[in-house]
C-alpha positions in Angstrom: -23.4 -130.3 19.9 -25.8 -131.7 22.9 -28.6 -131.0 23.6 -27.5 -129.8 27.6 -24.8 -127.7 25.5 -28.0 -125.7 23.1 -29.7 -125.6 26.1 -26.6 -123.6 28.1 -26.3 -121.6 25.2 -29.9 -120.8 24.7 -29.7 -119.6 28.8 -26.4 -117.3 28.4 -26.9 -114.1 28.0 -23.4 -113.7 26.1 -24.0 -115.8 24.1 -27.6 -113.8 22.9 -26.0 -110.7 22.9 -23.9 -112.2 20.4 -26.6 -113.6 17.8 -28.6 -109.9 18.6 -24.6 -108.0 18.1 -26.0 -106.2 21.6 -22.4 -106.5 23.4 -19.4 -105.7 21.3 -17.2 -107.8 24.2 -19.6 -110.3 23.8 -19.4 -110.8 19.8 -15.5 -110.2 20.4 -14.9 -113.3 22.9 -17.3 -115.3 20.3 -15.8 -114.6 17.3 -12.2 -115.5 19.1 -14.0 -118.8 20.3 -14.7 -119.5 16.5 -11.5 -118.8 15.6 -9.8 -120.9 18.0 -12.8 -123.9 17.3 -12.8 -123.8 13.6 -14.4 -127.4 13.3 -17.4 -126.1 15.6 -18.2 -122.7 13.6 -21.1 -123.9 11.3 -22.5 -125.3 14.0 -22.1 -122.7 15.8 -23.6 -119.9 13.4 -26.6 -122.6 12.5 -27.6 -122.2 16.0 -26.8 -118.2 15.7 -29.5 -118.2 12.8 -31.7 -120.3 14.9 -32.3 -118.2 17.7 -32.7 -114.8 15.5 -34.9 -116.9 13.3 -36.8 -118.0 16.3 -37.4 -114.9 17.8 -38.4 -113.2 14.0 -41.2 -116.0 13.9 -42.6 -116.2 17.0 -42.7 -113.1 18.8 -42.3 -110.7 15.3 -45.0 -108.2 17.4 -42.5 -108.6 20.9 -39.4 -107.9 18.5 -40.7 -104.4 16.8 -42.4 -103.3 20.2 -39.1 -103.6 22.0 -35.8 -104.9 20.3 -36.0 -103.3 17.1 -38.8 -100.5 18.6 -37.6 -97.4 17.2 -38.7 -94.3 19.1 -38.6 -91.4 17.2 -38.6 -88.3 18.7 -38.2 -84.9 17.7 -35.1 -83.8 19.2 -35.9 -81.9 22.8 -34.0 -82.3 26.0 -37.3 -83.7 27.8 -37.7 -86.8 25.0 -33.7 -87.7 24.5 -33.8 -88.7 28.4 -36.3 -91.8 27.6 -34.2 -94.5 25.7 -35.6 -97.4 23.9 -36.0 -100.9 25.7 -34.1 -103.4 24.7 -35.4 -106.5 23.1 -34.9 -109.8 26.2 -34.8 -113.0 24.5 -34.5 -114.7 27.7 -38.0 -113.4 28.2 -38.8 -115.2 25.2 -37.2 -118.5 25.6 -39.1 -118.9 29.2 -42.8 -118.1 27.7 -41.6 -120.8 24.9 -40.1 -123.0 27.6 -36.7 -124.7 26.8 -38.2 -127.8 25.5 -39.8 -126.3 22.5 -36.3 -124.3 21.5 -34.3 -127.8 21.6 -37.2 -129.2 19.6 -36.9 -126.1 16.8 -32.9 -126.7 16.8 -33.3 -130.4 16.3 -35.5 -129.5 13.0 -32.4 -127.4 11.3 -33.1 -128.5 7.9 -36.9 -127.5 7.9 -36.1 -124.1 9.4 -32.9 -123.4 7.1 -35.3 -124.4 4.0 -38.0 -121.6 5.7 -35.1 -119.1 6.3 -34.0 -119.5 2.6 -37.0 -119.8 0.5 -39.4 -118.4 2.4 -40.6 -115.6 0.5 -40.7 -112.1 1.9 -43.8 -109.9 3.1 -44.4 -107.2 0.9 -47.7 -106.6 2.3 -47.3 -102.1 2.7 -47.5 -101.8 6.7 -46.0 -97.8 6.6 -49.2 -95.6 6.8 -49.7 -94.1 3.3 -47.5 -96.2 1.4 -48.4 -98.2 -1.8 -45.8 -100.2 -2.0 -43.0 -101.8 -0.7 -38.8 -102.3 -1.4 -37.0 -105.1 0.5 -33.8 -104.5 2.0 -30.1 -104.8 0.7 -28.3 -108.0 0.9 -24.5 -109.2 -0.3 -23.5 -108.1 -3.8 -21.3 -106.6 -5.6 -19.0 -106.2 -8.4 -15.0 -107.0 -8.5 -13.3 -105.3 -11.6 -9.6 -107.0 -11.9 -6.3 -105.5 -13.3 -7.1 -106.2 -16.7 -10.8 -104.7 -16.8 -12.4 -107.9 -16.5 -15.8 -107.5 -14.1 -17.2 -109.8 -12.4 -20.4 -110.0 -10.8 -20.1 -112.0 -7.2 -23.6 -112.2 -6.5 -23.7 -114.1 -9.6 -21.3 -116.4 -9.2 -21.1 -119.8 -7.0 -18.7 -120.0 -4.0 -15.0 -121.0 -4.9 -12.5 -119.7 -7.3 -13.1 -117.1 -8.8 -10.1 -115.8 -10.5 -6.0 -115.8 -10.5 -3.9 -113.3 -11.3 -0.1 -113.4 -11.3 0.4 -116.1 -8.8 -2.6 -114.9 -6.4 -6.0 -116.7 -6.0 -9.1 -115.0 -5.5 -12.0 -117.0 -3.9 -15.9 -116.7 -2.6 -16.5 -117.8 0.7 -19.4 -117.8 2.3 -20.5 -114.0 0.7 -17.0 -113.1 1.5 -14.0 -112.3 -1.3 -10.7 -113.8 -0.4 -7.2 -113.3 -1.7 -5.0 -116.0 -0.9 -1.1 -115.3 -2.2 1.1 -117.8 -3.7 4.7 -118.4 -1.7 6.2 -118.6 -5.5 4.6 -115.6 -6.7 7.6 -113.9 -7.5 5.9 -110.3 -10.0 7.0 -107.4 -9.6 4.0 -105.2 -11.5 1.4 -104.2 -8.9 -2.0 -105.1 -10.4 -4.5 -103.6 -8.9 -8.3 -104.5 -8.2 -11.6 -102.7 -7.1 -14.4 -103.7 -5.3 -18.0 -102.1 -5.8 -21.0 -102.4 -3.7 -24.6 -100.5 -6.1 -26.9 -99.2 -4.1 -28.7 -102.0 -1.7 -25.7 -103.9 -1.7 -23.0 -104.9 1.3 -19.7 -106.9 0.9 -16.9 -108.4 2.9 -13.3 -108.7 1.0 -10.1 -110.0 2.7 -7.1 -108.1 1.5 -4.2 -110.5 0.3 -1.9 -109.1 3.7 -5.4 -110.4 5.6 -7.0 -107.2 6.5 -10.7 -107.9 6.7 -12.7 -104.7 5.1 -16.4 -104.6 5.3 -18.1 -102.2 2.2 -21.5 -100.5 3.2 -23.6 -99.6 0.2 -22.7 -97.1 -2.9 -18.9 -97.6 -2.1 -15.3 -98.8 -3.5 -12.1 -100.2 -2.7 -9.4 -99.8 -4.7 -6.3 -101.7 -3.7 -3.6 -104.2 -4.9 -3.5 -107.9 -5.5 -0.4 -108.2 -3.4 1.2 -105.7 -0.9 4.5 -107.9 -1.3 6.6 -105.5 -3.2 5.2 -102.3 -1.5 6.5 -100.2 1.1 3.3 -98.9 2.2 0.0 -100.9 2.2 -2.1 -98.2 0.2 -5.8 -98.5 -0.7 -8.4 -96.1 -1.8 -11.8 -95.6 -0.6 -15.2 -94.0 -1.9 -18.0 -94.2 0.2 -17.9 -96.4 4.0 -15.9 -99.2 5.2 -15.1 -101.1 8.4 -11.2 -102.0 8.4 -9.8 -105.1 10.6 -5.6 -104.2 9.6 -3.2 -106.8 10.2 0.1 -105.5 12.6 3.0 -104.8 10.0 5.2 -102.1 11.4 7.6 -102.5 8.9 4.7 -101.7 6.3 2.0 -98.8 7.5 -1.1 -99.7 5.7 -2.6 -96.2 4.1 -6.6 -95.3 3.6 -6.9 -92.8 0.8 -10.3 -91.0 0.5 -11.1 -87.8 -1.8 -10.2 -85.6 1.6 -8.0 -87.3 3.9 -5.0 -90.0 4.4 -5.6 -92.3 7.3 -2.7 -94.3 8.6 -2.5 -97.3 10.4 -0.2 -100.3 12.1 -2.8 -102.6 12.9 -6.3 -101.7 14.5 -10.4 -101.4 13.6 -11.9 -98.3 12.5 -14.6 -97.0 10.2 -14.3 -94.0 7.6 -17.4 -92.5 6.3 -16.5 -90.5 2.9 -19.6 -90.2 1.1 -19.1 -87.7 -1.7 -23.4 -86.3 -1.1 -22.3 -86.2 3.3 -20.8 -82.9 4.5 -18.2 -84.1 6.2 -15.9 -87.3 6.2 -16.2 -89.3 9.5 -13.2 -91.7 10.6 -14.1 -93.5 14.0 -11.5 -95.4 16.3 -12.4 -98.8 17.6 -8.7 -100.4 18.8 -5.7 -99.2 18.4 -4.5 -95.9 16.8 -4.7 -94.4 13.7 -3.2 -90.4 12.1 -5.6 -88.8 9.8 -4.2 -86.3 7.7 -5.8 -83.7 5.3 -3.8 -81.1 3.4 -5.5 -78.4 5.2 -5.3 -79.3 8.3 -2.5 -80.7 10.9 -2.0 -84.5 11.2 -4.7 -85.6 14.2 -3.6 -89.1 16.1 -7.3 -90.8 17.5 -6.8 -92.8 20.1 -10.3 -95.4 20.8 -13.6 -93.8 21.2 -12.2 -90.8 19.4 -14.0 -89.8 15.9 -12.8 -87.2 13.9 -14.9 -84.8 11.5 -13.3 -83.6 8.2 -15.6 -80.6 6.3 -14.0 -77.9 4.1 -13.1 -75.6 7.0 -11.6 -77.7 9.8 -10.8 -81.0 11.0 -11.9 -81.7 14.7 -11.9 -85.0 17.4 -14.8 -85.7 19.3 -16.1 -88.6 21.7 -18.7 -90.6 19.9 -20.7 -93.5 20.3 -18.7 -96.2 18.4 -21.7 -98.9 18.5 -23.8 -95.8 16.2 -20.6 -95.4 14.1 -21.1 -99.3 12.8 -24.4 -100.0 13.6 -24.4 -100.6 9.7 -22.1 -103.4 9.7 -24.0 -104.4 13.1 -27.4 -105.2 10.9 -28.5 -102.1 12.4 -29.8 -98.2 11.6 -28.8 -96.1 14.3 -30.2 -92.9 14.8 -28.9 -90.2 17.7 -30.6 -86.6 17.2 -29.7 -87.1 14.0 -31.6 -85.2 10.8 -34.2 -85.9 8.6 -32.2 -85.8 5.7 -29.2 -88.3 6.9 -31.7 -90.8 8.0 -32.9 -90.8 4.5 -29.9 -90.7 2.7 -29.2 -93.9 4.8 -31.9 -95.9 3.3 -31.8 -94.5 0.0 -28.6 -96.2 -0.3 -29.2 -99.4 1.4 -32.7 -99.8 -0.3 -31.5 -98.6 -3.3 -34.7 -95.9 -3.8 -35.2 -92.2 -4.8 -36.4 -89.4 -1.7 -38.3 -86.7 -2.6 -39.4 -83.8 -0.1 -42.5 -81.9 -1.3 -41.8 -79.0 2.3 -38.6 -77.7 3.4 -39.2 -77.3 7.1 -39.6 -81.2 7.8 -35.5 -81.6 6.6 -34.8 -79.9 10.1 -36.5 -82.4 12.3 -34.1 -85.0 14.4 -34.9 -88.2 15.2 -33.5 -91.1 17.6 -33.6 -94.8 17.7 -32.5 -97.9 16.3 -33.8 -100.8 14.1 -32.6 -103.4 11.8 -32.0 -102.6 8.1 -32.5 -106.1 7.3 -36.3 -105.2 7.6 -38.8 -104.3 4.5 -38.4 -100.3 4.0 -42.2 -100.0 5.0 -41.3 -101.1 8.4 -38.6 -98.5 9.2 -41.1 -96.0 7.6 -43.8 -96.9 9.9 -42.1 -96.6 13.1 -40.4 -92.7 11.5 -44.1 -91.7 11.0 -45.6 -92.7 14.5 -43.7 -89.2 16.0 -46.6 -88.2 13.6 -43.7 -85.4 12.3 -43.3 -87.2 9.0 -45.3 -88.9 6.6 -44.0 -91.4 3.8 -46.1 -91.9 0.5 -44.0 -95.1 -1.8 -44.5 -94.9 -5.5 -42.0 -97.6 -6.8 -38.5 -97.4 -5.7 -39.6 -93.2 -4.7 -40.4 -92.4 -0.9 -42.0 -88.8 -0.7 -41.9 -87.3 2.3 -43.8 -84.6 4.2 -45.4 -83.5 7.0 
């Protein structure tokens, strides 16, 4: 790539919004771009990392203050009317001046060796904290037909197993399933994918779904839909789903509540068995959710609907809060102490503790990235001056 084409790039705003996930039309027409320029896509994401990685190390004070500023406030109509700036990374590039960010992408290989072994700040920033946990990453474990369990945070990219004429490959942090035009069984085998606590993962189904685990979850599914009628999968926990169009062969989400049926479309189910309620939100295309209790529901785009032991309702919600987790992002809207904590005692893989009852019912709204040490989201929860966090290991107590 030239350096007139980086310096385009570093100018359009899309093309920001994409490295920041900002725009969700944005990140779509880049992602279509990739696909359709396959020979240009580590370039591409190099410069993607660039920019983020610029912006961490220059302006890390600029970033928290305004991008990633998360302005908690206890939930009353006066506050909720004053929403967070955004983070402007043009802002940044002109105080650097273009010069210098052609002279930082020309010097990939020092800043990739920074990005990769630099080693994190654990210096506590949260007031009252002693400690501090770093955030999640990609891992997981994939247990196959036969019980075997493999660890894929362990293992190098390529193959990592075969199984009755389908490989299974790493990629990049991402599981693939690749079917053989011989394979010719007729046993379903099937698999199951586990993300622990602090853990993420990205598996392509062998029909080429895309499914994205968030943390403390499973996927069961099969090594090949070829002999079924109906693409069925089972799901603890959350999960983005990208399904591939197959009329012919509905593909079936099965959590501990409710069946969600699809054609082809992107949604995300939230079924955590220590949550209230089971969450499935509509991106594209349209989906039935059905629970035994309750009569089938069709959401159409924008559309979440709420499962709890009483009724099953459809709401309009805010679909860039619904996957703010696969975004890089915790996104917070009114939402209760005790969710927000639940949040990033899975992601950061810790204990909560409460030592007073009333502080559960505060609400607090904002946004930040979870790819940040847990004593930085703790900080910006305790400047309402509401809540206060004391870290003692992997335990966050919390009071008022």
């Amino acid at each position: 790539m030239r350096g007139k084409d980086i310096e385009n790039l570093l100018r359009d705003e899309g093309f920001l919004n994409y490295c920041f996930d900002r725009n969700e039309a944005d990140v779509r027409y880049w992602n279509k771009w990739l696909d359709e320029n396959p020979d240009l896509q580590r370039e591409l994401e190099e410069l993607k990392k660039i920019a983020i990685l610029l912006a961490h190390e220059t302006m890390q004070q600029e970033i928290d203050e305004n991008y990633y500023l998360l302005q908690q406030r206890i939930n009353t109509s006066a506050e909720t009317e004053n929403d967070p700036q955004q983070f402007s990374f043009k802002k940044l590039l002109t105080r650097l001046g273009i010069a210098a960010s052609i002279l930082i992408i020309c010097s990939l290989g020092i800043y990739f060796s920074l990005l990769n072994n630099k080693k994190p700040d654990v210096t506590t920033q949260a007031n009252n904290t002693e400690n501090d946990v770093l955030p999640g990453d990609s891992k997981a474990i994939l247990t196959l037909a036969n019980g075997t369990k493999i660890s894929l945070s362990d293992i190098a990219d390529g193959n990592v197993a075969k199984q009755a004429g389908i490989s299974i490959t790493k990629i990049d942090g991402k599981l693939i399933y690749t079917i053989d035009d011989t394979n010719t069984a007729s046993v379903v085998g099937y698999n199951t994918i586990s993300t622990p606590s602090g853990g993420q993962y990205e598996v392509r189904l062998p029909d080429g779904s895309s499914v994205w685990l968030n943390a403390t979850s499973s996927l069961k599914y099969p090594a090949s839909f070829k002999t079924m009628k109906n693409r069925y999968v089972e799901l603890s926990g959350e999960a983005y789903f990208e399904i591939e169009k197959d009329k012919e062969h509905p593909f079936v989400v099965k959590t501990a509540k409710q069946e969600i049926k699809v054609l082809g479309t992107h949604f995300n189910v939230n079924a955590y068995e220590d949550e209230s309620v089971t969450r499935t939100t509509l991106l594209e295309g349209k989906v039935e959710v059905r629970s035994s209790k309750h009569p089938i529901i069709t959401l159409a785009p924008g559309k979440q609907s709420i499962l709890d032991d009483h009724s099953m309702n459809v709401i309009e919600t805010d679909i860039e809060e619904a996957v703010a987790w696969k975004n890089g992002n915790f996104n917070f809207n009114s939402e209760e102490l005790p969710s927000i904590m639940r949040k990033l005692a899975r992601w950061y893989n810790v204990e909560v503790v409460y030592t007073g009852g009333s502080i559960q019912t505060k609400s607090f709204t904002g946004k930040i990235s979870k790819f940040k040490n847990l004593s930085q989201v703790l900080k910006m929860l305790s400047r309402t001056k509401a809540v206060h966090f004391k870290v003692k290991e992997r335990r966050v107590i919390v009071s008022e």
